[in-house]
C-alpha positions as CSV (number, residue, x, y, z in Angstrom):
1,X,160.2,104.6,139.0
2,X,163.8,105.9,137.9
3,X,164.4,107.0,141.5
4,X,163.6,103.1,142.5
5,X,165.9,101.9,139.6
6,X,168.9,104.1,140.5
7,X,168.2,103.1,144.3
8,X,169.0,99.3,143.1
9,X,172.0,99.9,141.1
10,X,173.7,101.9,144.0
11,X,173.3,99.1,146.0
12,X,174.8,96.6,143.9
13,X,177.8,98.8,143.1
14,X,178.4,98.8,146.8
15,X,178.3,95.4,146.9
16,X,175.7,94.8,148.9
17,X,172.8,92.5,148.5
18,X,168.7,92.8,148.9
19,X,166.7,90.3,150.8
20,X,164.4,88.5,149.1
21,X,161.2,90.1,150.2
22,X,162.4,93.4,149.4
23,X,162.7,92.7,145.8
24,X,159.7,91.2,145.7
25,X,158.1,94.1,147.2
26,X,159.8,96.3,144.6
27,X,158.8,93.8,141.8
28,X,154.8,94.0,142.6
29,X,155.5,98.5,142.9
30,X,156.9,98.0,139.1
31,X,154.4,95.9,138.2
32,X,151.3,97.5,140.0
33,X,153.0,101.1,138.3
34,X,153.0,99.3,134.3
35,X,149.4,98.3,134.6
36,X,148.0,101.4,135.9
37,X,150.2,103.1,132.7
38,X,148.3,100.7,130.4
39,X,145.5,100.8,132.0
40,X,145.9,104.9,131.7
41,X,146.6,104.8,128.1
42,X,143.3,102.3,127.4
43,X,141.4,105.2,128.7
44,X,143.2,107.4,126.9
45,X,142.4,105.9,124.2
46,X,138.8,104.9,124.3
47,X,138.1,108.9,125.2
48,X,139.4,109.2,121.9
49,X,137.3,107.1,120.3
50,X,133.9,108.2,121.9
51,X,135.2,111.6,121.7
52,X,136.0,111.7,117.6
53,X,134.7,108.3,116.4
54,X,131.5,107.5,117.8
55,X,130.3,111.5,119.3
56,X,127.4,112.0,117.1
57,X,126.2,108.2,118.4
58,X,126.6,109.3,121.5
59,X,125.0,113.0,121.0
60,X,122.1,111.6,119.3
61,X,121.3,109.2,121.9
62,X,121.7,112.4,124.6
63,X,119.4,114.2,122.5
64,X,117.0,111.1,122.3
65,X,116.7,111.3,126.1
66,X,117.2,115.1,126.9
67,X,115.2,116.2,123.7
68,X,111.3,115.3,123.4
69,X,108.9,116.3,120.2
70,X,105.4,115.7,119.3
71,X,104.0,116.5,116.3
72,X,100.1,118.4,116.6
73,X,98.2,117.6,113.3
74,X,96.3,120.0,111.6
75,X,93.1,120.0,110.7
76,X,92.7,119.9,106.8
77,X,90.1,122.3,105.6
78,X,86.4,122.2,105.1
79,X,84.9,121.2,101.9
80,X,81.2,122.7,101.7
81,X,78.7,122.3,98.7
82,X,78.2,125.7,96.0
83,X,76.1,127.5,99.1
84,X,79.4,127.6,101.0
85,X,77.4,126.8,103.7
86,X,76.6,122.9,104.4
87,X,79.4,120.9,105.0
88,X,80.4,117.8,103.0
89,X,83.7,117.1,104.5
90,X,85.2,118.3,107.7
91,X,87.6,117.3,111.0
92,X,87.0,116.8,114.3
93,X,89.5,116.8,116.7
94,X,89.8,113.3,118.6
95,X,93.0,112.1,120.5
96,X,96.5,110.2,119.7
97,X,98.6,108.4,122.1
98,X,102.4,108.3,121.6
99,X,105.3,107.7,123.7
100,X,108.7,108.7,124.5
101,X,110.5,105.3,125.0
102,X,113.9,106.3,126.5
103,X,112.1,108.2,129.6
104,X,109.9,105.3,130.6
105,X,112.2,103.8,133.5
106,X,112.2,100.2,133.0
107,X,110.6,99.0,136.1
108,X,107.5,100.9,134.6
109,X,108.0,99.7,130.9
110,X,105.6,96.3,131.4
111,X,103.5,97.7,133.5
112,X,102.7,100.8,130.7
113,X,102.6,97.9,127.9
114,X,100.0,96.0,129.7
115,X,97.4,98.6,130.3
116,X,97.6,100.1,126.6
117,X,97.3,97.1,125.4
118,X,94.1,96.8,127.6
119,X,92.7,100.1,126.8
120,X,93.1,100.1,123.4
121,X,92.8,96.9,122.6
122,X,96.1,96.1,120.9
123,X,98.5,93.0,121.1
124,X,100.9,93.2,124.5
125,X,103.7,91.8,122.5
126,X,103.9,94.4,119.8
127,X,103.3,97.3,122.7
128,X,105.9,96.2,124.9
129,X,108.5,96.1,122.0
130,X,107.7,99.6,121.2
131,X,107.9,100.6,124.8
132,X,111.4,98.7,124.8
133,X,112.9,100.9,121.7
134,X,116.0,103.1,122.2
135,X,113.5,105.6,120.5
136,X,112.4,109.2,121.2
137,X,108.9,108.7,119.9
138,X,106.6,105.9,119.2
139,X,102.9,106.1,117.9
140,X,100.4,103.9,119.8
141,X,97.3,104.5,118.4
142,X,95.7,107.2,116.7
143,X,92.5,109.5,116.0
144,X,90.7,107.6,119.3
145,X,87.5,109.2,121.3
146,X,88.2,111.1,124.4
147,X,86.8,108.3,126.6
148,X,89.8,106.1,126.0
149,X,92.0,108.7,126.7
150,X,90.4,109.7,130.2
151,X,90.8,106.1,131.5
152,X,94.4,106.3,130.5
153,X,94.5,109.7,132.1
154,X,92.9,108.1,135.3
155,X,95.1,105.2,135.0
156,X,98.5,107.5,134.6
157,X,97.5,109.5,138.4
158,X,96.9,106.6,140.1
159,X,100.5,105.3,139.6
160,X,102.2,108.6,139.6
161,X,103.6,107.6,136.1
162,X,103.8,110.7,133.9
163,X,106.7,110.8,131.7
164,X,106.9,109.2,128.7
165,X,103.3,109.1,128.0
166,X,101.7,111.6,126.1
167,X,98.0,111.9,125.1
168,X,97.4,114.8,122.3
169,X,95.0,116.1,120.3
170,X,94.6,114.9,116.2
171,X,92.3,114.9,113.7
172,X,89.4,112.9,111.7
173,X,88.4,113.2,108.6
174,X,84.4,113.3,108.8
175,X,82.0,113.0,105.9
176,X,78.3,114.2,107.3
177,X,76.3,112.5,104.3
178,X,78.4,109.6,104.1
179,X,77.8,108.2,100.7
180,X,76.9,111.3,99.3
181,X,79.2,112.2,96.1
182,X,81.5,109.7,97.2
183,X,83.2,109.2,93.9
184,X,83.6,113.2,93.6
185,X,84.9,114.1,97.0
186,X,87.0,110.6,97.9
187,X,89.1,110.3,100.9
188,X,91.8,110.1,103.3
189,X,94.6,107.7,104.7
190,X,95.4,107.3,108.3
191,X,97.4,110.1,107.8
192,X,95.3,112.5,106.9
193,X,96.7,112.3,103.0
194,X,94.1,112.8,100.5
195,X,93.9,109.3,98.5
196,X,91.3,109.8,95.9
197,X,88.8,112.4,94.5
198,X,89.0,115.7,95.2
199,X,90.5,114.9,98.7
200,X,93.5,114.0,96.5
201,X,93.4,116.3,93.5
202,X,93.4,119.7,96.3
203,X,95.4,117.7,98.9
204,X,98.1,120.5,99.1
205,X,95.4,123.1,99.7
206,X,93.5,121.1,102.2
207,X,96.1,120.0,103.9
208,X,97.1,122.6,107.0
209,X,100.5,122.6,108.4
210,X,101.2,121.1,111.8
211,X,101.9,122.0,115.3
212,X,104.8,120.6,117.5
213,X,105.4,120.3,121.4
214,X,108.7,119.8,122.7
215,X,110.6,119.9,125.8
216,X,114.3,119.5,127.1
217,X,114.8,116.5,130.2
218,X,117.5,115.5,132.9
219,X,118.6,112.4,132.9
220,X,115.8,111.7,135.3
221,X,113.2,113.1,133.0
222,X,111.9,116.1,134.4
223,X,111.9,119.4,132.6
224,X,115.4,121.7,132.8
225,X,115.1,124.8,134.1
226,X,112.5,127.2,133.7
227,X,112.3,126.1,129.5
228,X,108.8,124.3,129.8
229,X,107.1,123.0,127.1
230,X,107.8,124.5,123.6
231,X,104.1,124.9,122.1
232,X,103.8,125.6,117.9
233,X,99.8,125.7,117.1
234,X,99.0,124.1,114.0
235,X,96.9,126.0,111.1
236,X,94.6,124.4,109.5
237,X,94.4,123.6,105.7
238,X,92.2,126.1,103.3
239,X,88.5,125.6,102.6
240,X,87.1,124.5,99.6
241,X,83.6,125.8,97.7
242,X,82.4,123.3,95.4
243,X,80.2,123.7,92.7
244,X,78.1,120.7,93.9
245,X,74.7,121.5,94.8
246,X,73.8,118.7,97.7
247,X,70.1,118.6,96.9
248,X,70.8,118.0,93.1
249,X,73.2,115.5,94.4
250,X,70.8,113.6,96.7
251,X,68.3,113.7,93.5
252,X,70.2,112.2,91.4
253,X,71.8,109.7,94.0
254,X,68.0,108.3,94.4
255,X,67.4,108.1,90.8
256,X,70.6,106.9,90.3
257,X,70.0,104.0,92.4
258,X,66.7,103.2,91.4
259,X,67.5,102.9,88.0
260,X,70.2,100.3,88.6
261,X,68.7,98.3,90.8
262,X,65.2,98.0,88.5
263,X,67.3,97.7,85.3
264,X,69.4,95.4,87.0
265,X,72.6,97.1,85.5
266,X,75.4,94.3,86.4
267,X,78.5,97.1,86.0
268,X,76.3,100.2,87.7
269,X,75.7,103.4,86.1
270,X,76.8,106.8,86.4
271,X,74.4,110.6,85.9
272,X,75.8,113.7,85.6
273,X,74.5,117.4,85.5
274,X,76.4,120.6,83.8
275,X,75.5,123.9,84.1
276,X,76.3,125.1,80.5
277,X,76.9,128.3,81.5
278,X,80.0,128.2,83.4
279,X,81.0,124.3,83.6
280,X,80.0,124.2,87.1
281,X,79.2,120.0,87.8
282,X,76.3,120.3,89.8
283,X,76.3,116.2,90.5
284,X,78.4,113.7,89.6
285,X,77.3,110.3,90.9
286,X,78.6,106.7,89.9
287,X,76.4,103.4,91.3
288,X,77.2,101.7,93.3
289,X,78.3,104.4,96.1
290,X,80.5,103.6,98.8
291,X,80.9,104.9,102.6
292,X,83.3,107.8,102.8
293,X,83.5,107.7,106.5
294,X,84.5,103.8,106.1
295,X,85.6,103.6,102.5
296,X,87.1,99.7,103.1
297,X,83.8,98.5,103.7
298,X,82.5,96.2,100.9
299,X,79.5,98.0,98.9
300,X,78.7,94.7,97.1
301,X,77.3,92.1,99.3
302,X,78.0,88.9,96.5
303,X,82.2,90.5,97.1
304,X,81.6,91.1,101.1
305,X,81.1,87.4,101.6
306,X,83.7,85.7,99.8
307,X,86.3,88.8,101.1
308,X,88.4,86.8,103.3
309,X,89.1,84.3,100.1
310,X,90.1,87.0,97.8
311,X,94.4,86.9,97.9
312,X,95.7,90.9,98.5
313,X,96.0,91.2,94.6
314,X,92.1,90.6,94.2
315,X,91.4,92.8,97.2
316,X,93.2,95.9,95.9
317,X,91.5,95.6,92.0
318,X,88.0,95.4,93.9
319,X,89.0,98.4,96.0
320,X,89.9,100.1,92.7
321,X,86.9,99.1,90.7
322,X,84.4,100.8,94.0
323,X,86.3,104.0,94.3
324,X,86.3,104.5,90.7
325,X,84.6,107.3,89.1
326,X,83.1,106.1,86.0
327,X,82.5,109.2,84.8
328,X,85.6,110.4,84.4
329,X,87.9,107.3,84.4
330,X,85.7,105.1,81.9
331,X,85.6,105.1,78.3
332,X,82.5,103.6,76.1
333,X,80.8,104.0,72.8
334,X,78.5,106.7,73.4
335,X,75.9,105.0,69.9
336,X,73.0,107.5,68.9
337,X,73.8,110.5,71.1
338,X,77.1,110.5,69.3
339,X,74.8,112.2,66.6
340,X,74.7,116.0,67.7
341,X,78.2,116.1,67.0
342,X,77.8,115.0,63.1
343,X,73.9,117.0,63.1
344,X,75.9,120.3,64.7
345,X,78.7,120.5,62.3
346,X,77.0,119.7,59.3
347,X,74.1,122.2,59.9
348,X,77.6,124.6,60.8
349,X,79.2,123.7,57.5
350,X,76.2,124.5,55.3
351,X,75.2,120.9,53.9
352,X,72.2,120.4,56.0
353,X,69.0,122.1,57.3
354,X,66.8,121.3,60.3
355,X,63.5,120.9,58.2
356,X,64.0,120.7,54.6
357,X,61.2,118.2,53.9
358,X,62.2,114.5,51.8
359,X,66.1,115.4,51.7
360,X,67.0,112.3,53.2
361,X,65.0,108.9,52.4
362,X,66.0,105.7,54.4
363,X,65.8,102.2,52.9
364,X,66.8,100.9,55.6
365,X,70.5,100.3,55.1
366,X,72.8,101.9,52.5
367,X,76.1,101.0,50.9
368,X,79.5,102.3,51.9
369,X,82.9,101.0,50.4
370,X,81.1,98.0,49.6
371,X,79.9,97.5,53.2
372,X,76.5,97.4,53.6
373,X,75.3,99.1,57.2
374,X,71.8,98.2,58.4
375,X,69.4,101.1,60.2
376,X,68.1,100.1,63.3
377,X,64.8,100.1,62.2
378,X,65.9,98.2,58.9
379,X,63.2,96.1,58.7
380,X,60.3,99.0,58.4
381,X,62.7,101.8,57.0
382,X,61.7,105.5,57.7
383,X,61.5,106.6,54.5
384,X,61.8,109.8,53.1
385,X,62.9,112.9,56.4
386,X,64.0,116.1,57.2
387,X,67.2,116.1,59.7
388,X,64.9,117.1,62.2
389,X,63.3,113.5,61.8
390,X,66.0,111.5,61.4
391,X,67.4,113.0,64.5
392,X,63.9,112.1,66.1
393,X,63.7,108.6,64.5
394,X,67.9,108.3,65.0
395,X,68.6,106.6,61.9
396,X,71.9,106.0,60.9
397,X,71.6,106.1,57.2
398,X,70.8,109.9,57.4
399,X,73.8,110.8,59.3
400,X,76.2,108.2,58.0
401,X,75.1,110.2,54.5
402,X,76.4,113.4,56.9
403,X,79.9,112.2,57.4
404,X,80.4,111.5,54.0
405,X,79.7,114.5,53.2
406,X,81.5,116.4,55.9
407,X,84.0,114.2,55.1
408,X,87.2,113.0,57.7
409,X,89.1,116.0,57.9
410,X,86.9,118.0,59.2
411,X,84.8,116.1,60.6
412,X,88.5,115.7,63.1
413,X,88.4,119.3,63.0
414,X,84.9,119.5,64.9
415,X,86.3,116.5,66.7
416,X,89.3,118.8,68.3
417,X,86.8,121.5,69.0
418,X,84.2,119.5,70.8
419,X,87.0,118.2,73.0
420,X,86.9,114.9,71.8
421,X,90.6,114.7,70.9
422,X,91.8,115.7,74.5
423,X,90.9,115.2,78.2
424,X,88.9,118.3,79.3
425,X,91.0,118.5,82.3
426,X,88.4,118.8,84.8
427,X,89.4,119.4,88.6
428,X,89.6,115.6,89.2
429,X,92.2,113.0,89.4
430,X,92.9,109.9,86.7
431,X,90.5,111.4,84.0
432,X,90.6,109.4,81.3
433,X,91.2,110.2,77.1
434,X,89.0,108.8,74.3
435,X,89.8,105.8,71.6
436,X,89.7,107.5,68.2
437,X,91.7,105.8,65.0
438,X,94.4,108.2,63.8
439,X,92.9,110.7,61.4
440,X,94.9,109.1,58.6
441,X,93.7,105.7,59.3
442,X,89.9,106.4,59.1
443,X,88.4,105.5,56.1
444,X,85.0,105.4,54.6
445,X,83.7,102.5,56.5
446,X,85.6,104.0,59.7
447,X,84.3,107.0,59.0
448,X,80.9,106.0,58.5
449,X,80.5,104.3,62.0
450,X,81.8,107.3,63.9
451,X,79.1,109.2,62.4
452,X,76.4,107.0,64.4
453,X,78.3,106.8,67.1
454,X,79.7,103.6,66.9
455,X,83.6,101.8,66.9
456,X,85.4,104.2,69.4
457,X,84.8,105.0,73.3
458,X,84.7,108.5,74.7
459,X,83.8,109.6,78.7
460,X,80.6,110.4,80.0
461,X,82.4,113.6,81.2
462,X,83.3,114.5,77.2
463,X,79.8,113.8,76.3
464,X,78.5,116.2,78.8
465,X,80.8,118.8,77.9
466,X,79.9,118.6,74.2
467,X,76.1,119.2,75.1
468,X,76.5,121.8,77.2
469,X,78.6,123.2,74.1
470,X,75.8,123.3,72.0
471,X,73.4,124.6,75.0
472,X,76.0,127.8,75.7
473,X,75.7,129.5,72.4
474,X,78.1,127.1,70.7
475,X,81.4,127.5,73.2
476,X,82.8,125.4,74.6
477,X,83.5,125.5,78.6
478,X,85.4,123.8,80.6
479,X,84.0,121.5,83.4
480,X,84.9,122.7,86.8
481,X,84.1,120.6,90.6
482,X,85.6,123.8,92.4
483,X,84.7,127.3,92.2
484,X,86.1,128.9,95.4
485,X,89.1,128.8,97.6
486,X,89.0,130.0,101.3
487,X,91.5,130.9,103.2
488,X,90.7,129.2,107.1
489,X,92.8,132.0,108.6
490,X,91.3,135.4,106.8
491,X,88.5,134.0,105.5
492,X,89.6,135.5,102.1
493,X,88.0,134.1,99.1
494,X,89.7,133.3,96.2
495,X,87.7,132.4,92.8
496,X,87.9,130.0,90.3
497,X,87.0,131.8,87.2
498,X,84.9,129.4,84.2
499,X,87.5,129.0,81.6
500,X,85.6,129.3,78.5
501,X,87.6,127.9,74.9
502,X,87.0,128.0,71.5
503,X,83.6,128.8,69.7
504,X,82.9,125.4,68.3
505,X,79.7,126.0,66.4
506,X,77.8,129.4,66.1
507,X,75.5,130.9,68.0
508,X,72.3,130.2,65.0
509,X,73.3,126.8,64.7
510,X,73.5,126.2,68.7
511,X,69.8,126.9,68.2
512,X,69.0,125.2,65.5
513,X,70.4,122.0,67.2
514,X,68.3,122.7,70.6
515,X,65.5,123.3,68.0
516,X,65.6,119.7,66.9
517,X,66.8,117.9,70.4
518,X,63.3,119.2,72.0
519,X,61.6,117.5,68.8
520,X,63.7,114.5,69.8
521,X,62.0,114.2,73.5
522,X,58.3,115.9,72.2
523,X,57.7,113.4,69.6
524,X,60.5,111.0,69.0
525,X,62.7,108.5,70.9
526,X,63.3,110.5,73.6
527,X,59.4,111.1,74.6
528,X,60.2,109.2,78.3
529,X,62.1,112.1,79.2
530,X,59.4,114.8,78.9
531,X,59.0,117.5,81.7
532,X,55.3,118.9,82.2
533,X,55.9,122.8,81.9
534,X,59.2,123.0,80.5
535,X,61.2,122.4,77.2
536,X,63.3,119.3,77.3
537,X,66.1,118.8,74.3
538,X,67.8,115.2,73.9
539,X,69.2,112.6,72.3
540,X,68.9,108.4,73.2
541,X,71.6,106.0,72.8
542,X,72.1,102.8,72.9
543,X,75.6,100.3,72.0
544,X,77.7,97.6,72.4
545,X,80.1,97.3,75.6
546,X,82.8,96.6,74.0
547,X,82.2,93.9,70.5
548,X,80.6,90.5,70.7
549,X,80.2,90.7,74.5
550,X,76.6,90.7,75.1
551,X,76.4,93.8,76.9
552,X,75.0,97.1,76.4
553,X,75.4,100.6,77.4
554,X,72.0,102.6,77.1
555,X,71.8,106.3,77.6
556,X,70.6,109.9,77.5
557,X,71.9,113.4,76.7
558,X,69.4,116.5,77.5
559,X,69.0,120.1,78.0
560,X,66.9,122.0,80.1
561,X,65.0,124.2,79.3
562,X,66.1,124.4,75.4
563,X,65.0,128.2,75.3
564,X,67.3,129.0,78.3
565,X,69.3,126.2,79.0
566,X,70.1,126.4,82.9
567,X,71.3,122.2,83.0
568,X,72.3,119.8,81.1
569,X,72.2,115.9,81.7
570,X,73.8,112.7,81.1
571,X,72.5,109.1,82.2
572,X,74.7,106.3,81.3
573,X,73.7,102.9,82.4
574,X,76.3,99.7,82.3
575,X,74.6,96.4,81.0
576,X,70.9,96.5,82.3
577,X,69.1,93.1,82.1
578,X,66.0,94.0,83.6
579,X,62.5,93.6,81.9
580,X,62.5,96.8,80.1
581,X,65.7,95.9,78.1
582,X,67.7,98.3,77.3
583,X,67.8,100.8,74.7
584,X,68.2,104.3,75.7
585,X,65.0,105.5,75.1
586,X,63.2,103.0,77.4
587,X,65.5,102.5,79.9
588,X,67.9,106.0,80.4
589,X,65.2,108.8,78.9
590,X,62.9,108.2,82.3
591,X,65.5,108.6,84.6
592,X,66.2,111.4,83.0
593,X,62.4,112.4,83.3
594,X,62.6,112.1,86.2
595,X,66.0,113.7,87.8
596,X,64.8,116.7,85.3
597,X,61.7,117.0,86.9
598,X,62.8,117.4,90.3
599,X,65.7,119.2,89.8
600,X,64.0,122.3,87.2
601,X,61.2,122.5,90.3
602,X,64.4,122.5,93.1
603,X,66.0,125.3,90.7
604,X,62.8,127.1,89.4
């Protein structure tokens, strides 16, 4: 360009002059010369930008199209009953479909939409979207039989379209008994996460860790080089060993059931059995059960058909209510059976005796801070009785007499060690505490009524624990759901020892207290749970649900056999309306009879 310059000076220092059309030739060379400079320094520039402003857009979008993962999900572990041998929870392996939009050329890209919509039964619009992402990975469906797959498979060879489809193995969460300990085990979410029972509370060791496959693309999408695919296997999640026993479980599930349906208990019912000896729950069943292996599905016909009226609100609190396990989760007034606790630690403290004839004499009510508190059976009063009597005939004069005597501080102190003043911390999620008044807020009256069993709620998985308290020589045990870990890999076993507490009553009185719970069910309210051959120890109960709400709660508390106590039992039963009405020992005390009955024979 300077060359050109100079060129035009020297010619008009001389004097002469340029035509017309070679200027304007020169013109469009100076012109033509200044854009491609601009033009130059534009692309200059906008290297610069992609180059230091906008690279790791850029890189990430390379690496979306040259870079493609999968994830492989790992099985979570097997969940097997005390044996170790039948299963209760396992996963199969079934298939996933995702796929890697940014490799599916676009001429393909409807076609592909269209036919997984078809197979799989999902709306075009939403499928074609996902196929139109600038993503390296979208899910299509999930956990889907082979048989889908194969016509996909079959579909994909036909029209020579490979890339960007990918069909993988996953897993399903399987329950073989299906409603069986549904509100122990609980279940999973669609990915694989353990929402509720024990699926939840062991998630971490159940869950396995997962595989991956990933390869490196051209810009055409086939595989670079000799790399391949990069395969990681997944491992899959530890085993657990329950304590559950299935056929104890299954007994009690058909009890269970024909209780509340016979009773016509409006808010279910809930049984569970203890072995004393170690804390090992042998069953734990709430009614109604629900389907593990479709655990959305309505259990309650009455709520199934006005479902699609219920607003999301509504649906989630039913949900809620039918996974719940009562028997941890759920407070109520335990009533009569209450009475162990205020029998065991005054016989412990030295101010009563099982069979000292006439030391107690009912009149049918008695007198406390000017409150007058009425025996059940006020209108034909028992009269004079031992404390094995008025245990038999559960009158609440006799042991409201107790808890005076005992009187609130310690009676909190036996409280504390019967676990009543904390959760027992068994292997379950959202356990529940018990409603006590603060010790210094108890007074005579207060006190008076917590020594029948009456004006505070407690769970059905502190009552059992108390019991089997009393039935192990007076120490208290823990409550456990798992006993063994197992590693899937090794096969190495890891145990859960029993964690045993405090000595909460001794060994003599633990006897004593059998002593008089067998005399409970061999001659007095408690007769309906009797076991031809063996040595049955309880106590009845029967209270409100809450005050002035017409609703009961009816139960019984056992032990089996009282000379060697290999179980103890709990039957709790929410509101029955049925014929036989519903105090405990008429309504709970023969399903006890008769889980008892079955399950001593089962165990021999």
């Amino acid at each position: 360009m300077n060359s050109e310059i100079h060129f035009i000076n020297e010619n008009l220092i001389k004097g002469g002059k340029m035509s017309k059309g070679s200027l304007d030739s020169k013109k469009k060379i100076v012109l033509i010369l200044v854009i491609v400079n601009i033009v130059g320094m534009i692309l200059c520039i906008r290297v610069g930008i992609i180059q230091f402003k906008e690279g790791d857009k850029w890189k990430e979008k390379s690496e979306k199209q040259q870079y493609v993962s999968r994830k492989i999900t790992a099985n979570r572990g097997t969940i097997y009953d005390r044996s170790g041998k039948i299963v209760l929870a396992e996963s199969s392996t079934v298939r996933s479909v995702t796929i890697n939009p940014v490799n599916i050329s676009s001429e393909n890209k409807e076609k592909v939409a269209k036919i997984l919509s078809e197979i799989f039964d999902l709306e075009y619009e939403k499928v074609l979207k996902k196929v139109n992402k600038n993503s390296s990975s979208e899910n299509i469906v999930k956990r889907v039989d082979k048989e889908k797959t194969d016509i996909l498979r079959e579909w994909m060879n036909n029209n020579n379209i490979y890339e960007g489809i990918n069909i993988d193995e996953d897993s399903k969460r399987y329950y073989p008994y299906s409603t069986l300990a549904s509100h122990v085990l609980g279940f999973v979410g669609s990915d694989n996460q353990g929402l509720d029972g024990i699926e939840a509370k062991y998630d971490k060791v159940l869950t396995g860790k997962n595989g991956s496959i990933s390869k490196l693309l051209d810009a055409k999408g086939n595989i670079i080089g000799d790399t391949g695919e990069n395969y990681e296997d997944s491992i899959q999640g530890n085993n657990l060993i329950l304590t559950i026993d299935v056929n104890i479980q299954a007994i009690v599930q058909k009890y269970l059931e024909e209780a509340c349906i016979e009773n016509i208990c409006t808010d279910g019912g809930n049984i569970i059995i203890m072995d004393p000896n170690n804390g090992d729950i042998l069953a734990m069943a709430t009614y109604p059960f629900y389907d593990l292996n479709n655990p959305y599905k309505i259990n309650n016909e009455e709520i199934a058909n006005i479902w699609s009226e219920l607003d999301s609100i509504q649906k989630s609190a039913y949900l809620g209510t039918m996974w719940r396990n009562k028997a941890i989760t759920d407070t109520y007034e335990p009533g009569s059976t209450f009475k162990l606790v205020t029998a065991s630690s005054a016989v412990e403290e030295g101010i009563a005796e099982p069979d000292k004839k006439g030391a107690y004499n009912c009149g049918g009510s008695i007198e406390i801070a000017g409150v007058r508190i009425k025996c059940w059976r006020y209108y034909r009063p028992h009269g004079a009785q031992s404390l094995r009597e008025a245990l038999m005939n559960s009158c609440n004069p006799v042991f409201i007499g107790l808890g005076q005597k005992i009187g609130v501080e310690k009676y909190y102190e036996y409280l504390k060690k019967f676990g009543f003043l904390d959760k027992t911390k068994i292997d379950l999620p959202g356990e529940a505490g018990s409603i006590f008044l603060k010790e210094d807020k108890v007074g005579p009256v207060e006190l008076a009524t917590i020594s029948f069993g009456q004006r505070f709620e407690v769970t059905p998985i502190q009552m059992i624990t108390m019991v089997s308290a009393i039935a192990n020589k007076g120490v208290y045990v823990k409550p456990r759901v798992v006993k063994q870990i197992q590693n899937s890999e090794t096969g190495e076993i890891k145990e859960i020892e029993p964690e045993y507490k405090n000595q909460v009553i001794s060994n003599e009185t633990s006897k004593k207290i059998l002593s008089m719970m067998t005399s409970v069910v061999s001659e007095g309210t408690g007769k309906n749970a009797r076991v031809q051959g063996y040595n049955v120890g309880g106590k009845t109960g029967t209270s409100e649900d809450g005050v002035n709400t017409g609703k009961y709660v009816t139960s019984f508390i056992g032990v089996a056999p009282t000379d060697n106590p290999k179980v103890c039992i709990l039957v709790t039963l929410y509101n029955p309306t049925g014929e036989a009405g519903h105090q405990g020992g008429t309504v709970a005390a023969p399903i006890a009879g008769k889980v008892l009955n079955e399950v001593l024979a089962y165990l021999e």
